[in-house]
C-alpha positions in Angstrom: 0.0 0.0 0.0 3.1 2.5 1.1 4.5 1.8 -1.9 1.6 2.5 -4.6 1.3 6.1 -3.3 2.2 8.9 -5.1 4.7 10.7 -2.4 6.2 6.8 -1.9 9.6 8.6 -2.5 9.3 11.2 0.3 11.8 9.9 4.0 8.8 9.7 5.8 6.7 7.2 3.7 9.8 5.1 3.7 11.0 5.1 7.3 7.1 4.1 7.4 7.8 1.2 4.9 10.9 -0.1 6.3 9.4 0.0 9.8 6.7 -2.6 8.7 9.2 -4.6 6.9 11.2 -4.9 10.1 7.9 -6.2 11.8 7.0 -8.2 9.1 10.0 -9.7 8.9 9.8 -10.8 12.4 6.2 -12.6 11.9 8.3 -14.6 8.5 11.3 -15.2 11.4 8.5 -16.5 14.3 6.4 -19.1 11.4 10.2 -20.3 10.3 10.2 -18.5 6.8 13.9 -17.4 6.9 13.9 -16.4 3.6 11.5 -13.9 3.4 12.8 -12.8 6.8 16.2 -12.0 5.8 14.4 -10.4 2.2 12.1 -7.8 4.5 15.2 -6.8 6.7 17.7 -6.8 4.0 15.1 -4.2 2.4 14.4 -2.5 5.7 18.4 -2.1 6.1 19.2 -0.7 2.7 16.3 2.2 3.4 17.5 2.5 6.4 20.9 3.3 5.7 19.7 5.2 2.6 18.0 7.6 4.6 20.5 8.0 7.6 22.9 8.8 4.8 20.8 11.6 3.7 19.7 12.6 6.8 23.0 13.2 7.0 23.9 15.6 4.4 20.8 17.4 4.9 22.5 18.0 8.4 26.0 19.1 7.3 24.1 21.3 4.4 22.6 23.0 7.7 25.6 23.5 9.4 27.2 25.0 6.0 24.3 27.1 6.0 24.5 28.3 9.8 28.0 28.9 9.7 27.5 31.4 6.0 24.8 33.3 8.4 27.5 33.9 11.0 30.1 35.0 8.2 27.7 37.2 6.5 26.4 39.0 9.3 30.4 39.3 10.6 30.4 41.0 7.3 27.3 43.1 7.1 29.0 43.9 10.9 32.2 45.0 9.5 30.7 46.9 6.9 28.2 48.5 8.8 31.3 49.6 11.1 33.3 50.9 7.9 30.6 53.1 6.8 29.9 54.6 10.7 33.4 55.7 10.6 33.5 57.2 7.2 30.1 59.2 7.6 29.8 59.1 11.2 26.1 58.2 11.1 24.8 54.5 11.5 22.4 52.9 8.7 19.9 51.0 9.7 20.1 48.6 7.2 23.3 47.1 8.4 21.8 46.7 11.8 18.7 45.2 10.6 20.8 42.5 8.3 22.7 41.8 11.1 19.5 40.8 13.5 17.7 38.9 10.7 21.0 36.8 10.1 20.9 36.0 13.9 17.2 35.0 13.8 18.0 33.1 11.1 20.4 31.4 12.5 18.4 30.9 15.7 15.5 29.0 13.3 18.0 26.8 11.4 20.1 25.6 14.6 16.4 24.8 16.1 15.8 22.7 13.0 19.0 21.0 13.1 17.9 19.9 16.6 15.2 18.1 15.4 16.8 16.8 12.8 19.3 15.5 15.3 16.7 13.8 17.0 14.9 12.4 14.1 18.7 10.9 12.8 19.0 9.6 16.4 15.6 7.2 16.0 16.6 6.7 12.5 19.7 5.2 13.9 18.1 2.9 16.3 16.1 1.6 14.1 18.7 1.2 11.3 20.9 -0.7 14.5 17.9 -2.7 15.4 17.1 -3.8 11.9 20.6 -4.8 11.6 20.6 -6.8 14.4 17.8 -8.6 13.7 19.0 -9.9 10.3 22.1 -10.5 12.1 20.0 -13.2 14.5 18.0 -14.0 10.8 21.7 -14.9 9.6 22.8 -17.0 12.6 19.5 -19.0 12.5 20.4 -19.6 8.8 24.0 -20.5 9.9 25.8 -17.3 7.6 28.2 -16.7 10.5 30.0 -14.6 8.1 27.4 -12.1 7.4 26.0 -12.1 11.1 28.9 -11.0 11.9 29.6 -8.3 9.6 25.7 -7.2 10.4 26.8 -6.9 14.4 29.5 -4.9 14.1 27.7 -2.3 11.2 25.3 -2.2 13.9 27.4 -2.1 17.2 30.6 -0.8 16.0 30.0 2.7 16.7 28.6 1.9 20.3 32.0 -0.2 21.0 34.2 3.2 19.8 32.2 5.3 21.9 32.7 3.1 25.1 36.4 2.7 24.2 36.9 6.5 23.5 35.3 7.0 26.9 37.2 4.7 29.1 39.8 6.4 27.7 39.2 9.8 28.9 38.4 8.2 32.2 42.1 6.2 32.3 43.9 9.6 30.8 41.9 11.6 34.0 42.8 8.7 36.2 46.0 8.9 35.4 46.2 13.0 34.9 45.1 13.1 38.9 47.7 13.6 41.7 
């Protein structure tokens, strides 16, 4: 049904579609169809990553655009500041470039929240999804791809943990 639509294209539609292939998936895993098990969650991981990979250039196209507003409003600053000192009067036009580039700037980093936490659930599932095609896989005895499917899935929760213990060891050891 998701996919006869006309918008079937749009990342909401299909995070909606890979959501019920994960589930779908797991009703083929539960009657003993592995088959179509590891189909739906092979589809539900390549949307998935498709859309955490955009997701993530529309976030980095954000942060290219809020750091132009701050270098454009420096500018619109410095200009502002030149042209004070030649005439000696202020324009209000500089000024009100300057506060619309801040308000601006204020909207976009708002957005970027929310696109943070949108790329946040986007990357549970996607970890989730891979996880369970990873069980999929062992059940089917591919040990090879299980494994590969853990660590796409885990290896960025292992780097965290082993960048933090060690800040705790360098503190530990920083201490008198």
């Amino acid at each position: 049904v998701l996919e006869g639509r006309p918008n079937s294209q749009e990342p909401s539609v299909r995070r909606r579609r890979a959501d019920v292939w994960a589930q779908l998936a797991q009703v083929h895993r539960a009657v003993g169809n592995l088959e179509e098990a590891d189909r739906r969650l092979s589809e539900a991981v390549a949307c998935l990553s498709e859309l955490k990979t955009a997701a993530g250039v529309v976030a980095a196209g954000q942060e290219v655009a809020a750091r132009l507003s701050e270098i454009t409003a420096a500018a619109q600053e410095a200009a502002g500041d030149a042209q004070k000192s030649k005439s000696g009067a202020a324009t209000a036009g500089s000024k009100d470039g300057v506060v619309s580039a801040d308000g601006d700037m204020g909207g976009r980093n708002s957005e970027g929240l929310e696109e943070g936490k949108s790329a946040v659930s986007l990357h549970d599932a996607l970890r989730d999804a891979q996880a369970s095609l990873g069980q999929v896989c062992v059940q089917k005895r591919d040990f090879e791809r299980a494994e590969e499917l853990y660590l796409a899935a885990f290896a960025d929760d292992l780097i965290e943990e082993a960048i933090e213990v060690d800040k705790v060891r360098s503190a530990t050891n920083e201490a008198p």
